[in-house]
PLY file of the C-alpha trace (Angstrom):
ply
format ascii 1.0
element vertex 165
property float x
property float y
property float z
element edge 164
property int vertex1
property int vertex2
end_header
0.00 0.00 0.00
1.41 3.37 -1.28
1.36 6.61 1.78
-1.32 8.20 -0.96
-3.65 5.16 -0.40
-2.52 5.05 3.49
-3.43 8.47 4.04
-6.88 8.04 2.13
-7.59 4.80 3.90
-7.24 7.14 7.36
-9.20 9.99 5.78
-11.76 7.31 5.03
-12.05 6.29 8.62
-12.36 9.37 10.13
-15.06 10.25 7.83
-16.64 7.20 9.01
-16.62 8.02 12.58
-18.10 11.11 11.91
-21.19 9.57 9.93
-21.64 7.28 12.57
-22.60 10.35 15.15
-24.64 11.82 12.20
-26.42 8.58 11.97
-30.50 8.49 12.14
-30.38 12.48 11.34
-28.39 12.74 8.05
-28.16 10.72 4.74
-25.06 10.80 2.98
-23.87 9.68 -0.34
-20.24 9.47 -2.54
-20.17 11.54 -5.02
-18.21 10.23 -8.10
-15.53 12.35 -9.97
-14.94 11.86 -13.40
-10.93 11.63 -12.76
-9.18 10.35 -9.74
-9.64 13.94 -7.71
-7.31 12.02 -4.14
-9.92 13.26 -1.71
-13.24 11.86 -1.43
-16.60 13.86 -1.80
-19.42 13.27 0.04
-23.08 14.88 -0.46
-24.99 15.17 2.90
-28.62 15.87 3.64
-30.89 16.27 6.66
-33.16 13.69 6.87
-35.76 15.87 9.11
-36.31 18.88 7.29
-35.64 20.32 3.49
-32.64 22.48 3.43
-30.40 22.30 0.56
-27.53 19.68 0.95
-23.95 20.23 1.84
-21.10 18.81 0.23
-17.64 17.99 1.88
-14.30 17.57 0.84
-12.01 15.02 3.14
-8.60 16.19 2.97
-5.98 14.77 5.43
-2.46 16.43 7.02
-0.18 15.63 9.68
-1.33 17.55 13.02
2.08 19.05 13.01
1.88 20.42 9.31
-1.65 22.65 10.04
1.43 25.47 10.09
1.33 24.59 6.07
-2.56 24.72 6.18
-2.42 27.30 3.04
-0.73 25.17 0.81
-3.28 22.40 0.46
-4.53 24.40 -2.21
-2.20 24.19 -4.04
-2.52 20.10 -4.39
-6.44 20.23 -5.06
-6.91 18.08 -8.44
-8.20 21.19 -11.49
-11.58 18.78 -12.10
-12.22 18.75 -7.83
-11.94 22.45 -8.26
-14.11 23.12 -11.44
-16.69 20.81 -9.72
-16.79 22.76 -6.19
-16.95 26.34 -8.15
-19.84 24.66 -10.09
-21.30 23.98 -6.84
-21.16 26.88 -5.13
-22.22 28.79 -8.26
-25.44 26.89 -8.06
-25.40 28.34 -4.74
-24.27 25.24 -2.65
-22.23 24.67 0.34
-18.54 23.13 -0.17
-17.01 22.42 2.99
-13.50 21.18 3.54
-12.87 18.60 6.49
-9.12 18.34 7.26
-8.52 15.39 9.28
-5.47 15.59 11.18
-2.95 12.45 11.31
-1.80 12.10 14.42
0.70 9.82 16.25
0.19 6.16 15.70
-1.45 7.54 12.08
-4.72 7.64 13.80
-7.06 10.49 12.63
-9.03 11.49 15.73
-9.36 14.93 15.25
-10.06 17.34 12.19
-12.04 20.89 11.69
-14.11 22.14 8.76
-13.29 25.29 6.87
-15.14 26.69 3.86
-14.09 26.17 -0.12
-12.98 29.36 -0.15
-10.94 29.37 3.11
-9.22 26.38 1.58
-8.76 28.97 -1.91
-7.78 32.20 -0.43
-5.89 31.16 2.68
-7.07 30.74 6.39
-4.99 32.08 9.00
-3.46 28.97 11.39
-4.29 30.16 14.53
-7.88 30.32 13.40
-7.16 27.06 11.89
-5.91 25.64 14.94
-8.85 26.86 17.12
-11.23 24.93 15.06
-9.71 21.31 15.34
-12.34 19.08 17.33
-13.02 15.76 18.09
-14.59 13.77 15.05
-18.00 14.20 17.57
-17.14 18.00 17.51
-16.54 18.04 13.73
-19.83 16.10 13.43
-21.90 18.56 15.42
-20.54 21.35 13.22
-21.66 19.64 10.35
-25.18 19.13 11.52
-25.30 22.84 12.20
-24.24 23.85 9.07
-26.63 21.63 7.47
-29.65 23.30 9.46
-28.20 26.54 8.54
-26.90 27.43 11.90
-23.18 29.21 12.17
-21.09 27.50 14.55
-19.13 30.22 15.23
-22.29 32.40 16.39
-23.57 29.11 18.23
-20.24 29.25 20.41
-20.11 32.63 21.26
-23.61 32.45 21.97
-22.94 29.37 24.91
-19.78 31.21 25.97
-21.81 34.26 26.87
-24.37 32.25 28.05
-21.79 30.21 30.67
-20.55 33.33 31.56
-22.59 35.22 34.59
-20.62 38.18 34.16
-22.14 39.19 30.50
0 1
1 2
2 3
3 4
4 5
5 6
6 7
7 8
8 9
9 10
10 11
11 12
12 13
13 14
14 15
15 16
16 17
17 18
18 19
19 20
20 21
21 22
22 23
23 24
24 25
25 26
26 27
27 28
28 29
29 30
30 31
31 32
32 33
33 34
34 35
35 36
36 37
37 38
38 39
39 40
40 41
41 42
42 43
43 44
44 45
45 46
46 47
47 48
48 49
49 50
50 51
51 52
52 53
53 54
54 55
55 56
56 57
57 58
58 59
59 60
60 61
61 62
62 63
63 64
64 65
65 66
66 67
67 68
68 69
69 70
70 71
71 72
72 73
73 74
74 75
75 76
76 77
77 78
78 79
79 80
80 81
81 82
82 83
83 84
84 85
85 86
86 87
87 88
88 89
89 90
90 91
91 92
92 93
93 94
94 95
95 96
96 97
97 98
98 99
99 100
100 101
101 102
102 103
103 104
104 105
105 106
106 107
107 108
108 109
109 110
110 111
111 112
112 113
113 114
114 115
115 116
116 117
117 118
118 119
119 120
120 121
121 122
122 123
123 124
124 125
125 126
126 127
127 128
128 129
129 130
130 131
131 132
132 133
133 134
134 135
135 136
136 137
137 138
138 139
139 140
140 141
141 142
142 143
143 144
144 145
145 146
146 147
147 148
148 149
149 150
150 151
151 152
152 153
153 154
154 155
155 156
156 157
157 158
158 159
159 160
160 161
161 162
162 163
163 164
């Protein structure tokens, strides 16, 4: 087995452990690619109500590289990036999940950024403040499929924890 289908075979998995949270509340489907894009692409939709679907990119890095966060954009396949631009055009959500390898290349944790984070550049503290639990990055991705902002959401139970606000 070559590190490109190592890394995808961890990717996999930790895409897997976050649609087993998701399950009984979200379908979810592969999405085929008419060339071999290196990530996989998954459609999800709410099973309980009918917002529009999301679709997410699994991309996977060493938890020490998230410094190099930027440059992942450089490696995304031309088709994979015609397709998400097509998507979002039809005004669609493209998310990005970066699962993080970690030692004993497990993938435990990961965070979700938008397509055009992934384009334009995110800064890696930011990046770095998102990285959750697959459970965490499987909450997120239940709120942005019922339209909620998870950033909002947090600040929202921060002040709400806090009895000085």
């Amino acid at each position: 087995m070559t590190r490109i289908e190592h890394d995808i075979k961890l990717t996999i998995k930790f895409k897997l452990n976050i649609e087993q949270r998701l399950q009984n509340q979200v379908e979810s489907h592969f999405v085929s690619m008419p060339a071999s894009v290196g990530y996989p692409v998954l459609k999800y939709q709410t099973l309980y109500n009918k917002r529009p679907p999301v679709w997410v990119i699994y991309a996977q890095i060493g938890e020490y590289e998230i410094r190099r966060i930027n440059e992942l954009s450089q490696q995304v396949h031309p088709t994979l990036c015609a397709w998400a631009m097509n998507k979002i055009h039809e005004h669609g959500v493209v998310l990005v999940c970066i699962a993080l390898k970690g030692i004993g290349n497990k993938c435990n944790s990961g965070f979700l950024m938008s397509w055009n984070e992934l384009l334009y550049g995110i800064e890696v503290n930011e990046a770095q403040s998102r990285v959750q639990s697959d459970f965490g990055v499987a909450d997120q991705l239940i709120d942005a499929l019922n339209g909620v902002d998870s950033s909002i959401k947090a600040l929202v139970k921060s002040a709400a924890l806090d009895p000085l606000s």
